[in-house]
Each structure stands twice: as structure tokens, then as C-alpha cells.
C-alpha positions, -999 to +999 in steps of 0.1 A: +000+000+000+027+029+008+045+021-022+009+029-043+006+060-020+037+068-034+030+067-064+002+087-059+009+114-037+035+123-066+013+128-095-013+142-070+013+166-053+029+173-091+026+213-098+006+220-066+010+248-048-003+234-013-021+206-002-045+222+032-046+205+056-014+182+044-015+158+070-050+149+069-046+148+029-024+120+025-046+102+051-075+107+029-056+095+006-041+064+026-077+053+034-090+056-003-063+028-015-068+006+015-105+006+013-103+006-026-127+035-022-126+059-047-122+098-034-149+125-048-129+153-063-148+181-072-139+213-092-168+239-103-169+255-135-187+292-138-199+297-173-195+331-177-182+334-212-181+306-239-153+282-243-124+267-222-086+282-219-058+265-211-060+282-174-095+260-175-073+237-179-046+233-153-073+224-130-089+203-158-057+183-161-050+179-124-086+161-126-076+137-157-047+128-130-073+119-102-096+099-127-066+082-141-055+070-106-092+058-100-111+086-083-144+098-089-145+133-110-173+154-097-176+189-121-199+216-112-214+237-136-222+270-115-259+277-135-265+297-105-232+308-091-226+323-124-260+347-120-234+363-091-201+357-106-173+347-082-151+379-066-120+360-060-093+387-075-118+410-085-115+450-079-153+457-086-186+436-087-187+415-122-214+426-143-244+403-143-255+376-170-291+363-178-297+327-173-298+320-212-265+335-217-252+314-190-268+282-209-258+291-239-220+293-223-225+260-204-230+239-233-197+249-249-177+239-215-201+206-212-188+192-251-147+207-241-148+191-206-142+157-226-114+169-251-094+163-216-116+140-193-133+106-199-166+114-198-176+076-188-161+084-153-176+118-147-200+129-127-215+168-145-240+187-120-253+221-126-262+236-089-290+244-096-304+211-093-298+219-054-303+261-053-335+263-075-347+237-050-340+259-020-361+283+004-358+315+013-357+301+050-329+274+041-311+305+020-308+325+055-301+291+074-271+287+049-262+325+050-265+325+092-233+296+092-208+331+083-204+360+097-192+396+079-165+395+096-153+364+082-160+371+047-144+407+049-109+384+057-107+376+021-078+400+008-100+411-023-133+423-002-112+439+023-089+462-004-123+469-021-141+478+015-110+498+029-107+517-003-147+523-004-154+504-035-193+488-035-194+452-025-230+440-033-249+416-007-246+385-036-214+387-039-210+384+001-233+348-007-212+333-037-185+317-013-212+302+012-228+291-023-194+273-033-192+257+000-228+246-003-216+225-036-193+206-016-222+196+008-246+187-020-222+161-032-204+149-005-168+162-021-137+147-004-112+171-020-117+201-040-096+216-066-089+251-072-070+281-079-046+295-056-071+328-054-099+303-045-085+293-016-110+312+010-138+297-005-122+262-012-111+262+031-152+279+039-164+243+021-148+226+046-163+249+072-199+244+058-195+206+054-188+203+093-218+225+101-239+202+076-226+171+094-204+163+062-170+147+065-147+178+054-132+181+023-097+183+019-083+210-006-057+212-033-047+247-049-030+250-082-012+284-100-027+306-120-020+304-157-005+339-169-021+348-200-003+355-233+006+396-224+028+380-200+014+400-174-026+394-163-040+359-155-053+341-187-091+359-193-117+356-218-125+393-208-091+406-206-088+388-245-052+372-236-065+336-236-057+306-257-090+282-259-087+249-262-116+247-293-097+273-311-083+269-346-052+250-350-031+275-364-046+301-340-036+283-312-002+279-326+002+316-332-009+327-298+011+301-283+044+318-307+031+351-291+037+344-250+070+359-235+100+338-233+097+336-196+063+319-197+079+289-217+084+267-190+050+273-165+033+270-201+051+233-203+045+226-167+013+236-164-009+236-201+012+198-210+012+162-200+051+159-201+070+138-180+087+154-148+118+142-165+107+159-200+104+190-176+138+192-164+150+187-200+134+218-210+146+237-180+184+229-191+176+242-224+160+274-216+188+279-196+215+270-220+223+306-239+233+289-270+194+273-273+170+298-292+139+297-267+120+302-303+127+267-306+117+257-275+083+276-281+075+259-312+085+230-295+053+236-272+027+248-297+034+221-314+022+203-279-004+220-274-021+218-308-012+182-307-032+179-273-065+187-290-059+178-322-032+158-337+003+148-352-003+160-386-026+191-379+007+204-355+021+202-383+003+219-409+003+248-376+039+251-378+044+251-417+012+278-420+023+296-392+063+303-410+040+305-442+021+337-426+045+353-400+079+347-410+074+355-445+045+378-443+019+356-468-020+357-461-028+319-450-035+292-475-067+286-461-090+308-436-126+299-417-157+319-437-187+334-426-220+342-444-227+381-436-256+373-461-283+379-432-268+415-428-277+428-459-254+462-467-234+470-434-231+456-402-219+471-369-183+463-368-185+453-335-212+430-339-193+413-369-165+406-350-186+387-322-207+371-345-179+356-365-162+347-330-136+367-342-137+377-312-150+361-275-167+393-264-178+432-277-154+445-251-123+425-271-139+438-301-140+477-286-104+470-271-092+455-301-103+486-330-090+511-303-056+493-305-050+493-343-056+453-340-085+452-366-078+458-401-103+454-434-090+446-465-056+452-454-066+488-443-071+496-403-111+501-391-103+524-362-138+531-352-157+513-326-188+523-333-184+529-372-205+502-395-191+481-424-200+480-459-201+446-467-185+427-502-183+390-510-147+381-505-140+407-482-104+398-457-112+402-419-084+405-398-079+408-364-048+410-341-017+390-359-032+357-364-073+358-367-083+358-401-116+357-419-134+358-456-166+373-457-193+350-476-220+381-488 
């Protein structure tokens, strides 16, 4: 038995940032291989914009390693956490989404979920099956286990109280709603970023007060996004998703800073621990080129989610487009037919999912990062006069032929 607790404390432990409480982990852990009792480890998912990123998927991956070793995978879709939006890390309350737009989001994570996980051994919940079902007396019975003063210890709602920045009563909920997942399924160990620690440590509180065995809790890093500088956001518009283009993925890939080469490898890839120290000697070897390195990983990462030969076709249209400055062989179309003359530019580039949201678009134009027909659209609120065969482009590496 020690020598399979070994083996998977390692894997488990691999890329962690801490394990809370340790002790009581590894006999968690201890008990699940003696009993041959699988643990329930839970991560939830808010769908508050479409598609998965590779930060989705540190955690994502950290779950393939659970279910690989035999545990149960629990994933919560937040259908109703998302109507508050978690405030871990934020500066302001998140502006709120209607319940179709947060179904419409869900169903793109619910088909991406199983580019990484086997969906045969996965529990899905939305928890809403639980919180639709819910009283306004069981609400305040829930909300009565917390006190201000506890919530006003997380680091973001304190900055934002002490600097007199609105904190809206939901937003005080959305942890105690977290924690409340963790009850409704009987979780074991729960996943999460290292800024979701507070609420990932309050689930174990709740579970106790609910008579629930507490979980235990495993935190993970934060994926920097492609400027090098902000964690990867589908609002901030520095992400890579997973169901992206090929050669898209490639390029953004080709884009990241030299320094995020190696989190990028240890973090977004399923290499070996040895694989990882081989690229550490490299990228600290001056004579390497760390562009080699970094093709070296989109090539990965394409080859991830798609495969051996696609990578390739990436890496030969990528030279084709940036290193010797040629449109791409091929490009994705889209049928502006249903226009009819012009069309908001803004609403073009969403529609074509060009873009993930009108505030990339905005952000985007007001850059210089959208040009039409090789010439730059600089207004954000200007309309476009359509033409069959007309050449969208946006940033360095999203292209698009208008079908009119």
C-alpha cells in the first residue's frame, strides 16, 4: 500500500501549490487505497463566457490525474453561481449575466470538458439542481453559518471595503454558495486556484456544520495569459481556448513571452517530470534559441487537441504567414448574407467569434488590432459595408473571408 501512495501522492502533489490541511490529505488518501474506495474530487466551473482556456485547464488536467488514478470526478457547472459571478481577485462587482446567456455558455464547456476528461467516469452537475430547489428560509439558514467579519478576511473584499469600493450583498453569498456545492455532493477534495483558496477552506467549514466529513483542498497556480502579465481571461482577451483553430492556437502560443515557456510546459502539458527538467536545461542554456523551445510547445499543445499532422500543418502555416509575411493558404468563412449592406463592426467581429466578447472587439479597433482589406477600421462604433470576398483580420493571427 505505501509504495501505491507513493506513487500517488507524486502525481497528485505534481505542480501543486499546497495541499491544506497536508496531513489529513495524505490520510485521505491512505484510506481511499486501503478501502479501494474511490475519493470524490470536485472542481466547479462558472460559465461566464463561452469556451475553455488552457487556465481552465490546469485544473482540468489535475482532474484527468485523479480519474486516471481511479477517483471519482465530480464537475460543477455554476448555472447559478454564475447569476453572481465569483469575486476571488476582482476589484469591482462582475457585471451580471441572464440565465440563457449562462446556458448558452455552459454547453460549450459541457462538449470541451471531454477533449481532456473521460466522460464515462464523470460525474457533471449544474447547482441548480440543489439552489432552484431551495427556500428562502434554508437561504438564510445557509447564509446564518458566516459572519461579515469572516467574509471581509478575504484580501480582495477587504482592499475593495478599505478603499470604499461597492461590494454587493450577492457577492458576500457566492463563497457560502461554493461551499454549499461541496455539501450537496459529498466532495472529499476540491480543486482550485490558488485565489480560491478562502472559498475552497469555507467548504470545509460548511460541510462540518452540515454534518459532512470535510473536504480536503488542493490549490493550483494561475495560468499567466499571453501579455505575460494578467491571468489568462476571456474578458481581458489574452486567452488561448482549447476549441480554437489549429493555427490560431499555434500563433498565440508563438506570441507568449520567453519567460512563460516553462510554467506554459509545466502547467498547459502532459510531459513527463523528466521531459520538464530537459526543458529547464535548455532554456537555460544561452546557445538554445527559446523560439525553438516555443514551437516545441505549440506544437504540444495543438497536438493535445488535435493531432500529429494538424501540429504540423500549424507550424508550416504559421512560417508561411509570420515569417514570410503571406495571407494563409486557407481561412474559416462566414456568411454576412443575413446583414444585408453594413453591419456594426463590433457585432461582426462577435458574431464571426472573431472575437469572445464586444469589449475585445472595442479593445481591439481602439488598439489598431483590426484591419479590413488590409486597411485599419479604427472606429468602434463605425459600420461596415459589406462585399463578398472581403479579408477580416484581427490582431496577428485571426483571419476571416466574408461569404456576402
Amino acid at each position: 500500500m505505501q509504495k501505491e501512495f507513493e506513487h500517488q501522492w507524486q502525481i497528485i502533489s505534481r505542480g501543486a501549490v499546497e495541499l491544506l490541511p497536508e496531513g489529513e490529505f495524505a490520510e485521505r488518501l491512505k484510506e481511499s487505497i486501503k478501502k479501494s474506495k474511490p475519493l470524490r474530487v470536485k472542481q466547479g466551473f462558472d460559465p461566464t463566457a463561452p469556451d475553455i482556456h488552457l487556465g481552465h485547464t490546469v485544473g482540468i488536467r489535475k482532474l484527468r490525474q485523479f480519474q486516471d488514478l481511479g477517483h471519482k470526478i465530480v464537475l460543477i457547472v455554476g448555472d447559478y453561481t454564475a447569476l453572481v459571478g465569483d469575486p476571488s481577485g476582482r476589484s469591482a462587482t462582475r457585471p451580471q449575466l441572464s440565465y440563457d446567456q449562462i446556458m448558452t455558455n455552459a454547453e460549450t464547456y459541457q462538449k470541451q470538458f471531454f477533449k481532456i476528461l473521460d466522460k464515462s467516469k464523470t460525474e457533471v452537475h449544474f447547482n441548480g439542481e440543489w439552489f432552484a430547489k431551495m427556500s428562502f428560509q434554508e437561504v438564510l439558514q445557509l447564509a446564518a453559518r458566516f459572519t461579515v467579519a469572516r467574509i471581509l478576511e478575504r484580501d480582495d473584499f477587504d482592499k475593495r471595503f478599505k478603499a470604499g469600493n461597492p461590494i454587493s450583498i450577492h457577492e458576500l453569498i457566492y463563497p457560502l454558495m461554493q461551499a454549499y456545492d461541496s455539501v450537496a455532493i459529498t466532495a472529499d477534495v476540491e480543486i482550485g486556484a490558488t485565489e480560491q483558496k478562502f472559498n475552497l477552506l469555507t467548504g470545509r467549514e460548511i460541510q462540518q456544520d452540515y454534518n459532512v466529513r470535510p473536504q480536503v483542498v488542493l490549490t493550483l497556480p494561475i495560468l499567466v495569459g499571453v501579455d505575460g502579465h494578467q491571468r489568462m481571461s476571456k474578458s481581458i482577451g489574452n486567452y488561448i481556448g482549447i476549441d480554437e483553430p489549429p493555427g490560431e492556437i499555434f500563433g498565440k502560443v508563438m506570441s507568449i513571452p520567453d519567460s512563460l515557456i516553462y510554467s506554459y510546459y509545466e502547467l498547459a502539458t502532459d510531459i513527463s517530470s523528466k521531459q520538464l527538467a530537459g526543458i529547464k536545461a535548455k532554456l537555460d542554456d544561452a546557445s538554445v534559441n527559446p523560439m525553438e523551445i516555443k514551437k516545441e510547445l505549440a506544437g504540444e499543445l495543438v497536438r493535445m487537441y488535435y493531432d500529429g499532422d494538424v501540429a504540423e500543418r500549424a507550424q508550416k502555416e504559421f512560417t508561411r504567414v509570420f515569417s514570410d509575411g503571406k495571407m494563409p493558404d486557407e481561412m474559416p468563412e462566414f456568411d454576412c448574407k443575413a446583414y444585408g449592406e453594413q453591419v456594426w463592426i463590433v457585432q461582426l467581429l462577435t458574431d464571426s467569434r472573431l472575437v469572445a466578447s464586444r469589449g475585445e472587439a472595442r479593445r481591439l479597433i481602439r488598439g489598431g488590432g483590426v484591419t479590413i482589406d488590409g486597411e485599419k477600421y479604427a472606429d468602434e462604433n463605425g459600420t461596415v459595408r459589406l462585399k463578398n470576398g472581403m479579408l477580416v483580420k484581427v490582431g496577428k493571427r485571426r483571419f476571416l473571408k466574408l461569404v456576402c
